[in-house]
C-alpha positions as CSV (number, residue, x, y, z in Angstrom):
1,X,19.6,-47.7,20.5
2,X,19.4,-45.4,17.4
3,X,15.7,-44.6,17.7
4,X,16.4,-43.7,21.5
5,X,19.3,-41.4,20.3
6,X,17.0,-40.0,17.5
7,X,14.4,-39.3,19.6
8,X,16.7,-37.5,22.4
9,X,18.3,-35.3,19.4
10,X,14.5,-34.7,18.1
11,X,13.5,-33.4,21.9
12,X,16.4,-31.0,22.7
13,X,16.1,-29.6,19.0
14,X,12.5,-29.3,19.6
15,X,13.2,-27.7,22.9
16,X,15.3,-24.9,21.5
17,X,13.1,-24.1,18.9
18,X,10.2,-23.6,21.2
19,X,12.6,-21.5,23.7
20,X,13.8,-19.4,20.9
21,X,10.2,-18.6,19.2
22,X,8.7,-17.9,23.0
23,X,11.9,-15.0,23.7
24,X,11.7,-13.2,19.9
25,X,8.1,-12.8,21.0
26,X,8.6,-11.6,24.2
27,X,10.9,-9.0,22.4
28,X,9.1,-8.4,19.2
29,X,6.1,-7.6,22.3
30,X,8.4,-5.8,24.3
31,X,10.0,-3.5,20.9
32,X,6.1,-3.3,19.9
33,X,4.8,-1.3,23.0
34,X,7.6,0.7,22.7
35,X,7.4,1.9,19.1
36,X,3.8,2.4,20.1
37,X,4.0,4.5,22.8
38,X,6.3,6.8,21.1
39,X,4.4,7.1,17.1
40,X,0.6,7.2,19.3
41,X,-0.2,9.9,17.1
42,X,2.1,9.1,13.9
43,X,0.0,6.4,11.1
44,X,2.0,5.5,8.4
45,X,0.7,4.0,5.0
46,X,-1.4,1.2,5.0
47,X,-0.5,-2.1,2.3
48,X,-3.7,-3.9,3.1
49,X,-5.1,-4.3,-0.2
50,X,-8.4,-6.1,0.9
51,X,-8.8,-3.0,3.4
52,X,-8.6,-0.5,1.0
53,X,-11.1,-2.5,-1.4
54,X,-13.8,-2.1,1.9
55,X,-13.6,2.0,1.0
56,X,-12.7,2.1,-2.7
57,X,-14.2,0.0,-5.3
58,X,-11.1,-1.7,-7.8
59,X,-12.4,-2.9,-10.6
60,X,-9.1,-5.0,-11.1
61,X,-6.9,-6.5,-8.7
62,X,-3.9,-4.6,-7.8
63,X,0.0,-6.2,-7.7
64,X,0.5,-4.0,-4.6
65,X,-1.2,-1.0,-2.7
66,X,-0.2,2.0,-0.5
67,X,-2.4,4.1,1.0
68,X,-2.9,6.6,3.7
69,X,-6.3,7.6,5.1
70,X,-6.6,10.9,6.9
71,X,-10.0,11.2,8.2
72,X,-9.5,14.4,10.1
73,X,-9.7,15.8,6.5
74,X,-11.7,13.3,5.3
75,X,-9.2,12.7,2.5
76,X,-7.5,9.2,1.4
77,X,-4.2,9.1,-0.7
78,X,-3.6,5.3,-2.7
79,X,-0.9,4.5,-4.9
80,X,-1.7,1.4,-6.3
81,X,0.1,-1.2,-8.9
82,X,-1.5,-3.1,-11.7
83,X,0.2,-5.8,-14.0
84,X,0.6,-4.5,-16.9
85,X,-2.6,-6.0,-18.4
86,X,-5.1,-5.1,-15.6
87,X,-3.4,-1.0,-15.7
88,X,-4.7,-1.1,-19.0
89,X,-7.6,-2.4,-18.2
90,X,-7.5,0.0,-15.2
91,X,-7.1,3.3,-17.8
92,X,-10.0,2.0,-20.3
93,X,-12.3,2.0,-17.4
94,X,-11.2,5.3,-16.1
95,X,-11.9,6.8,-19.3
96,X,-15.3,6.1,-19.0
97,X,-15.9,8.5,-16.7
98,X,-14.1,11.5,-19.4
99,X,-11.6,12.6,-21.3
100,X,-8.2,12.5,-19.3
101,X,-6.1,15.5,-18.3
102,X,-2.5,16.4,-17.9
103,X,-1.5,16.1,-14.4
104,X,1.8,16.7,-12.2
105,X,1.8,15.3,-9.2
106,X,4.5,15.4,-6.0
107,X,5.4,12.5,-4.7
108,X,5.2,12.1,-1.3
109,X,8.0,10.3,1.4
110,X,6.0,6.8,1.9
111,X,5.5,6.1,-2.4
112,X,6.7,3.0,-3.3
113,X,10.7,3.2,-4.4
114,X,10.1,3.2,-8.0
115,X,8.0,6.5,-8.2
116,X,10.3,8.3,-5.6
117,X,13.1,7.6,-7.9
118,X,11.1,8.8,-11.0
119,X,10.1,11.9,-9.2
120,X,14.0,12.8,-8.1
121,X,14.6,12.5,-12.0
122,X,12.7,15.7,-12.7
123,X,14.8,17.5,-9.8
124,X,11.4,18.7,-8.2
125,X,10.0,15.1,-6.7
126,X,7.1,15.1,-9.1
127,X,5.7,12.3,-11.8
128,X,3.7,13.1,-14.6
129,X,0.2,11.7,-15.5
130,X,-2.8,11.7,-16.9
131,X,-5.8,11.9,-14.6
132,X,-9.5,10.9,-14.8
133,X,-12.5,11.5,-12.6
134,X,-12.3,9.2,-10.2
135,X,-16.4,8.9,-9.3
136,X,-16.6,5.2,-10.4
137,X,-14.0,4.3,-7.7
138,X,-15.8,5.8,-4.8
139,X,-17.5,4.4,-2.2
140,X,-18.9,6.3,1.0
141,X,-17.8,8.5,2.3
142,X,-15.8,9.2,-0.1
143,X,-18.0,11.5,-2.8
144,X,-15.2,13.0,-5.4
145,X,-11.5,12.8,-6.4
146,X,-9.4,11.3,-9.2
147,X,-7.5,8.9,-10.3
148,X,-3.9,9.5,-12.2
149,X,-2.0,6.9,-14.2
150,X,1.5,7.8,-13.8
151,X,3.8,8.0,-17.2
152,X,5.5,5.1,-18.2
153,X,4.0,3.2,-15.2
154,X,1.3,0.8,-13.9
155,X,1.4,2.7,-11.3
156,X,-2.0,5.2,-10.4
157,X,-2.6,7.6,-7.7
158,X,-5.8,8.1,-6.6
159,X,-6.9,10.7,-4.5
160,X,-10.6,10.8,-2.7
161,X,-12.2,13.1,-0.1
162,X,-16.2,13.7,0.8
C-alpha cells in the first residue's frame, strides 16, 4: 500500500511539473515574439565569448566578455575580463606589438557595472588606460584598432574596424 501511495504522489508531482514547464514556455515564447517585434532593429551586446573568439584572436581566455558588432560601420567594440594572471599576460603580449599610450576612453551604457561606476567617478563617464596596437588580435575583416587596458583593472577595451 505505501509503494502504491508513493507512486500516486510521484505521478501527480510529476504531472505538475511537466504542466508548469510546458505554460512558462508558452509565455517565455509568447514575451519572446513580442520583445522581438518591437527591438527588430535594436542589437544589444553580445556575451558569447566563443563567438567573439571566431572574429578576434585571444590569446588568453577571458573571465567574461561584452561586445557589440556594428557591421554597417564595419566596427566591433569588446570589453573583456581577464583574471588577474591572464590580464597580465594579456598586457605583455600587447606590448609586443609597441610601446603603450595614454588613453581616455568613454564608457558606453551596455559596459559591465564595474567600469560604469569607475567612469561616473571622474564626473565625465570616462576610464583611463593604456592602449596598444591591437594588429595581433585581428582576424578578417577586421584589419586595425587597439586594445586598452583600463587602470586599475583586468578589464580591456578593444576596439577593431576594416
Amino acid at each position: 500500500m505505501q509503494f502504491s501511495r508513493f507512486a500516486f504522489l510521484l505521478l501527480i508531482l510529476a504531472s505538475q511539473i511537466l504542466s508548469s514547464c510546458s505554460s512558462r514556455s508558452e509565455n517565455s515564447n509568447v514575451a519572446n515574439t513580442a520583445a522581438n517585434s518591437s527591438n527588430t532593429n535594436q542589437t544589444g551586446p553580445k556575451d558569447n565569448i566563443e563567438e567573439l573568439g571566431m572574429l578576434v584572436h585571444l590569446p588568453f581566455e577571458p573571465e567574461e566578455v561584452a561586445w557589440e558588432e556594428k557591421p554597417e560601420q564595419k566596427k566591433l567594440i569588446a570589453v573583456i575580463r581577464f583574471s588577474p594572471e591572464n590580464a597580465a599576460k594579456m598586457a605583455a603580449e600587447a606590448a609586443r606589438n609597441g610601446p603603450p599610450s595614454s588613453e581616455t576612453l568613454t564608457v558606453e551604457n551596455w559596459y559591465p557595472n564595474e567600469l560604469i561606476a569607475q567612469g561616473e567617478l571622474t564626473g565625465e563617464s570616462t576610464v583611463k588606460g593604456q592602449s596598444y596596437n591591437a594588429a595581433s588580435f585581428l582576424n578578417p575583416p577586421y584589419t586595425k584598432g587597439k586594445i586598452t587596458r583600463v587602470e586599475n583593472t583586468d578589464y580591456f577595451i578593444l576596439q577593431i574596424s576594416s
